[in-house]
C-alpha positions in Angstrom: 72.5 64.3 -9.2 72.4 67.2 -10.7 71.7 65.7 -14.5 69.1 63.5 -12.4 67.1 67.2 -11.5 67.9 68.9 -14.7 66.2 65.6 -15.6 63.2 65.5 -13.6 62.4 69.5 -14.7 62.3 68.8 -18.1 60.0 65.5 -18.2 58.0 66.0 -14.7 55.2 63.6 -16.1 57.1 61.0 -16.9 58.9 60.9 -13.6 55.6 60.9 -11.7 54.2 58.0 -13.4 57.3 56.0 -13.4 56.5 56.7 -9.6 53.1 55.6 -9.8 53.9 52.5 -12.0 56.3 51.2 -9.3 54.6 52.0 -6.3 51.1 49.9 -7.7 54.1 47.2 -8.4 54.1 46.8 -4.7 50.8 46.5 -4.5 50.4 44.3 -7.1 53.6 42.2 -7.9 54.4 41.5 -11.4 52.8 38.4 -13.1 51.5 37.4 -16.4 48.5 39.4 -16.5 50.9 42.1 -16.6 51.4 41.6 -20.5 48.0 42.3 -21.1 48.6 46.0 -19.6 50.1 48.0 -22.9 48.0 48.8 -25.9 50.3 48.2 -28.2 48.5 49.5 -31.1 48.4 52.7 -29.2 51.6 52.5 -28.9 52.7 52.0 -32.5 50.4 54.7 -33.9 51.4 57.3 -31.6 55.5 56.6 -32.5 54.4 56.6 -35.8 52.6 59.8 -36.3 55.5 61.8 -34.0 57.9 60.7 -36.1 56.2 61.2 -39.5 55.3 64.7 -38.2 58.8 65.5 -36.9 59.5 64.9 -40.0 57.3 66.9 -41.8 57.7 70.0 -39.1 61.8 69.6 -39.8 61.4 70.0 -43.6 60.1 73.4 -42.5 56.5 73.2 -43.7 54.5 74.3 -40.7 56.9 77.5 -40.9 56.4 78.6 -44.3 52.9 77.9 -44.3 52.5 80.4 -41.3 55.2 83.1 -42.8 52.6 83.0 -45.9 49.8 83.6 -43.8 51.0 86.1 -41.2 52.1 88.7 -44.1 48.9 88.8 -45.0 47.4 90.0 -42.1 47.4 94.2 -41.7 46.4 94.6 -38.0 46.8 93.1 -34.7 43.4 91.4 -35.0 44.3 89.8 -37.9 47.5 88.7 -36.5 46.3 86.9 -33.5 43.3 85.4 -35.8 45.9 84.4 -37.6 48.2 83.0 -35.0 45.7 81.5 -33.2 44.0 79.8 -35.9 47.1 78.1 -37.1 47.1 76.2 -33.6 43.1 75.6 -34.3 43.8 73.7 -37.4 46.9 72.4 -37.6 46.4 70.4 -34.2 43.7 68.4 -35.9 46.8 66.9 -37.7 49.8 66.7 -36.4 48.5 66.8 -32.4 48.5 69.2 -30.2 52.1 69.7 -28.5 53.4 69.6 -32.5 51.5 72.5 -33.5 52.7 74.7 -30.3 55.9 73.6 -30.4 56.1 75.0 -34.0 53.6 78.1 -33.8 54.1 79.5 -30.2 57.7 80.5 -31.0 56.9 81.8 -34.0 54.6 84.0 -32.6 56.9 85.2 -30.2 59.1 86.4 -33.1 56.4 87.7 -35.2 54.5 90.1 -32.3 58.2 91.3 -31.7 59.0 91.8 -35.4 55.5 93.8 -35.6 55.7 95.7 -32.3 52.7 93.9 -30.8 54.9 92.5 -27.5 52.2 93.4 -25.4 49.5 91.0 -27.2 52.2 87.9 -26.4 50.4 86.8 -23.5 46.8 86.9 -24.3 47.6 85.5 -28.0 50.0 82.5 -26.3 47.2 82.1 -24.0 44.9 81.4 -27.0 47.0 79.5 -29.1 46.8 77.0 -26.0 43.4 76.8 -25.7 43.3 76.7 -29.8 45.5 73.5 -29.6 43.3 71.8 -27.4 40.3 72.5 -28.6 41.1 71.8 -32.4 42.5 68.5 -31.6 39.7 67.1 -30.0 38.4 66.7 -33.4 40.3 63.9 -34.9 41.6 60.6 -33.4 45.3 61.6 -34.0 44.6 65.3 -32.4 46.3 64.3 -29.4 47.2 61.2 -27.6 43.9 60.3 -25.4 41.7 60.7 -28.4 43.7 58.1 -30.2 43.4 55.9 -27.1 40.5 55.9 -26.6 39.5 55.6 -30.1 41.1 52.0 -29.8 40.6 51.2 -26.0 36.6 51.6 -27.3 36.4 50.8 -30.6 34.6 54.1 -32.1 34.0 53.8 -35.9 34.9 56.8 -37.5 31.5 58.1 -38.0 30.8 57.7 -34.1 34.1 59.2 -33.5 33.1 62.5 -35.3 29.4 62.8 -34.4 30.8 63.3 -31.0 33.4 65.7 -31.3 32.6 67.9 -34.5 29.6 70.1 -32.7 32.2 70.4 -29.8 35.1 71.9 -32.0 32.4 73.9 -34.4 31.1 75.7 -31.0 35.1 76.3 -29.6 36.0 77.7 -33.3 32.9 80.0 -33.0 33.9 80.9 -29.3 37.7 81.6 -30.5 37.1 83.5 -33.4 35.2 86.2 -31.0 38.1 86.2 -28.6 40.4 87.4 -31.7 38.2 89.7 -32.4 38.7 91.4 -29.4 41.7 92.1 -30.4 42.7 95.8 -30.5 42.4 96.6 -34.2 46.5 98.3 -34.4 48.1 98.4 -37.9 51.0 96.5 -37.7 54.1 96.5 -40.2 55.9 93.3 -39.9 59.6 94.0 -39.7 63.2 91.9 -39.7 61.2 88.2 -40.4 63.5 85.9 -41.4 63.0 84.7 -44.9 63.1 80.5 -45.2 64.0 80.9 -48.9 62.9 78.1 -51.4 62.9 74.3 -50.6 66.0 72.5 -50.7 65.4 69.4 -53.4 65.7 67.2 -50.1 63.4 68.9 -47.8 60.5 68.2 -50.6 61.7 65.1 -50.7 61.0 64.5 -47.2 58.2 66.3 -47.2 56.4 63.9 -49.7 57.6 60.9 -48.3 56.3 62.3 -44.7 52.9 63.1 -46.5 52.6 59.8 -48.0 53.3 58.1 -44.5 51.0 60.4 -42.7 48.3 59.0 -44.9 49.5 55.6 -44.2 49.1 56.2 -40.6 45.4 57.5 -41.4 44.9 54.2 -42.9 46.2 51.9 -39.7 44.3 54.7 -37.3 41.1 53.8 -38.9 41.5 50.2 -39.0 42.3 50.1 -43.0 45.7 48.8 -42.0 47.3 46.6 -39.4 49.6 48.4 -37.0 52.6 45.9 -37.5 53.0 46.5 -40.8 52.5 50.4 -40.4 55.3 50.3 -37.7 57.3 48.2 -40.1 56.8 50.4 -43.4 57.3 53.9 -41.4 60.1 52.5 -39.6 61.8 51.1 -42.7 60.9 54.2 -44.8 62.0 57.1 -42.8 65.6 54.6 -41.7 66.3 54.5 -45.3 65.5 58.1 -46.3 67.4 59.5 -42.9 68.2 57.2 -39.7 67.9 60.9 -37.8 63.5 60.6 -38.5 63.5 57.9 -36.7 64.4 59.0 -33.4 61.9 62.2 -34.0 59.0 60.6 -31.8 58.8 62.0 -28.3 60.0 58.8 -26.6 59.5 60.4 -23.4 55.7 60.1 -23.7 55.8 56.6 -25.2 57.2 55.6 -21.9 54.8 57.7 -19.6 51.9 55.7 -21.5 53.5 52.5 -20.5 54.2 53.3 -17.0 50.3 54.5 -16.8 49.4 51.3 -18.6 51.0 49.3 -16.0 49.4 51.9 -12.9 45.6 51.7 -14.4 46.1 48.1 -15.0 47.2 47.3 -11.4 44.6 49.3 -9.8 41.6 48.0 -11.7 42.9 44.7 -10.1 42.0 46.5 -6.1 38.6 44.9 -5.8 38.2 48.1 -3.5 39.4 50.6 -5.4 37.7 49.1 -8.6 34.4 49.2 -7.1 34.8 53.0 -5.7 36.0 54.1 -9.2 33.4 52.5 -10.7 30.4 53.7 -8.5 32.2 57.7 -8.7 32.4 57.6 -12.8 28.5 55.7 -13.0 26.9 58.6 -14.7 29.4 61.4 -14.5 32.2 59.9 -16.5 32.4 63.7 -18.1 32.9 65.8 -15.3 34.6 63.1 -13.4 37.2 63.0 -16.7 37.6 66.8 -16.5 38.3 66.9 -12.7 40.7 64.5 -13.1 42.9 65.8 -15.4 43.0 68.9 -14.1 45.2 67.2 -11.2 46.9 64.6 -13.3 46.6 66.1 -17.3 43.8 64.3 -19.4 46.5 61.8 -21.3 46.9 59.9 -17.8 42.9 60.8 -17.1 41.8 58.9 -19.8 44.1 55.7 -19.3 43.6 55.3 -15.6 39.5 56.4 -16.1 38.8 53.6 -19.1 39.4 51.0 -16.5 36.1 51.9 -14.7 33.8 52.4 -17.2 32.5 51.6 -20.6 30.9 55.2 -21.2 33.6 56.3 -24.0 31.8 59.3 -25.2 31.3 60.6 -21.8 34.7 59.8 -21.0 36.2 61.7 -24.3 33.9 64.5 -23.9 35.4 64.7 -20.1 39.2 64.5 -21.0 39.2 66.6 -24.2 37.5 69.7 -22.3 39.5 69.0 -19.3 42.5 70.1 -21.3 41.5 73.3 -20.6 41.8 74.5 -17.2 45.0 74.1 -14.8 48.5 74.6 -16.7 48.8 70.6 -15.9 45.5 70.0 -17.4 47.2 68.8 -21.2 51.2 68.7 -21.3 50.3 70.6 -24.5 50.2 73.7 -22.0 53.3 73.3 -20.3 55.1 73.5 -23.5 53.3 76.9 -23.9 54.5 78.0 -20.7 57.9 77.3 -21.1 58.5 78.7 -24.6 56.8 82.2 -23.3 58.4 82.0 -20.5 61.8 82.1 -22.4 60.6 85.0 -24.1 62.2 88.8 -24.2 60.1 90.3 -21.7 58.1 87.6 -20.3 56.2 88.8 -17.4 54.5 84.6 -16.4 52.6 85.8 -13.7 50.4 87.9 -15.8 50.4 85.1 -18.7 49.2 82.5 -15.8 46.4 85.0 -15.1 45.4 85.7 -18.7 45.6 81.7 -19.0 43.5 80.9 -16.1 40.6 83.3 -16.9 40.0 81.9 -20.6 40.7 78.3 -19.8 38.5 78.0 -16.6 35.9 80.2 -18.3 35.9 78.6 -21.3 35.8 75.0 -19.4 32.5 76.0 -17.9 31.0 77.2 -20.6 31.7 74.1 -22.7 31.1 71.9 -19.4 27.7 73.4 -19.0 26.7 73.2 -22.8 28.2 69.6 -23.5 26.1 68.5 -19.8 22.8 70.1 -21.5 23.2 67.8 -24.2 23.7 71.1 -26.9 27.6 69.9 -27.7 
């Protein structure tokens, strides 16, 4: 029982849904329409990328790259710029959750290692909103963009004229947040050198850069997904059997058990018709509300069953990151890495993270609805 909590604390998500999927099974026994439910092309890419990525993060590039950066910044202003940006940018690549995962605790150690403790919660509170904000850009950002990239069949160009004003106005808007920054020197101090690359860990680094761009290929239809599964699978098994299990497996299953949930309530003639006649027209603010009670991965899955409006919808769920702590799983990894930290006061971190992530959420809400995003 007690495994069974620890359990259910560390993947909440996935318990719910698993919940959710099983109590629409009631509803809806299971048949043969039931293996039309998973995406498996969703599927695939998403193992895919979190295991190439894994990869790539284990090698210890995403560290270096930051120590690089960081020592070249002389104040507290540049520090968080710096901090923050890394989120920003990275996330466009290797997807939200991976670039806080990597760059949160690192900033934990830097601020301490400069003297800058007392910026921790205002620049963890940023990196947050960074990572969701830069990873709306790209399909492979983070995992509804790269559903709903296949569940509606965006070419690339369509993709990108809807989300690159949206992430050039958030970059703008975070950039002036840094730069309120109080403007303290800072000497960085007792940073623990990574020393050069071992001969293996560039070795793995290329072959996870090669794969990445493989996956690129598949994401934008220039490869089929079997034989991307097949040659990333293969690849990493005979490099290291270890990078193969480095996908978040927990999420994989929380998309099939709201696969199987969406799919059984779009078959509730009632339900389907209420859905359907609540997103006509407002698929964007219907999207954010939503995941702001249930995060936007399982926003966008069970909301693409209702309506055909997939810019609307993207718009909706990408913003909608922002917002409640719930609002991406992205933030809850925040919150529990600062949380862990020397210090850590979380009710004033939950404060500084409310105030920029609900005032940021109208402000984008309110420009993307007046057609200027």
């Amino acid at each position: 029982m007690k495994q069974a909590m620890q359990w259910l604390k560390s993947e909440p998500v996935l318990a719910i849904s698993a919940v959710l999927a099983l109590a629409s099974c009631l509803v809806i026994p299971p048949d043969a329409a039931y293996l039309g439910y998973v995406d498996g092309r969703v599927l695939a890419l998403l193992y895919c990328l979190m295991a190439v990525v894994a990869g790539m993060e284990q090698a210890g590039a995403f560290r270096r790259m930051a120590s690089a950066l960081v020592k070249r910044s002389g104040s507290g202003k540049g520090l968080c710029l710096v901090l923050v940006m890394l989120c920003f940018f990275s996330s466009m690549l290797v997807t939200n959750d991976v670039a806080l995962i990597t760059f949160v605790p690192f900033a934990v150690l830097v601020l301490a290692a400069s003297g800058q403790g007392g910026l921790l919660p205002w620049v963890v509170s940023l990196q947050t909103v960074a990572a969701n904000l830069g990873s709306m850009l790209t399909p492979v950002g983070n995992p509804q963009n790269l559903y709903l990239y296949s569940r509606y069949g965006f070419s690339a160009g369509e993709f990108f004229a809807l989300t690159v004003p949206a992430t050039l106005a958030s970059f703008v808007v975070l950039a002036v947040l840094c730069l309120l920054t109080p403007a303290r020197r800072v000497t960085l101090t007792a940073q623990k050198d990574e020393g050069p690359m071992t001969a293996r860990q560039r070795a793995q680094l290329i072959l996870c850069g090669v794969l990445f761009c493989v996956c690129l290929a598949s994401v934008f239809h220039l490869l089929p997904w079997p034989a991307l599964l097949a040659v990333v699978i293969v690849a990493l098994a005979v490099f290291d059997k270890k990078l193969v299990l480095g996908a978040d497996f927990a999420l994989l299953v929380t998309f099939v058990c709201f696969f199987v949930f969406a799919g059984n309530l779009a078959r509730i003639p009632a339900l389907q018709n209420f859905l359907a006649s609540v997103m006509q027209g407002r698929e964007m603010l219907v999207g954010a509300a939503a995941s702001q009670i249930i995060s936007n991965v399982p926003a966008a899955v069970l909301l693409s069953g209702f309506t055909e409006n997939g810019a609307g919808l993207l718009m909706g769920v990408d913003l909608g990151g922002l917002g409640t702590p719930i609002a991406s799983l992205a933030s809850l990894i925040s919150l529990k890495i600062y949380s862990k930290a020397p210090g850590a006061n979380t009710g004033w971190y939950l404060a500084v993270f409310s105030a920029l992530n609900f005032g940021l959420l109208a402000v984008l809400l309110v420009l993307a609805g007046c057609g200027i995003l």
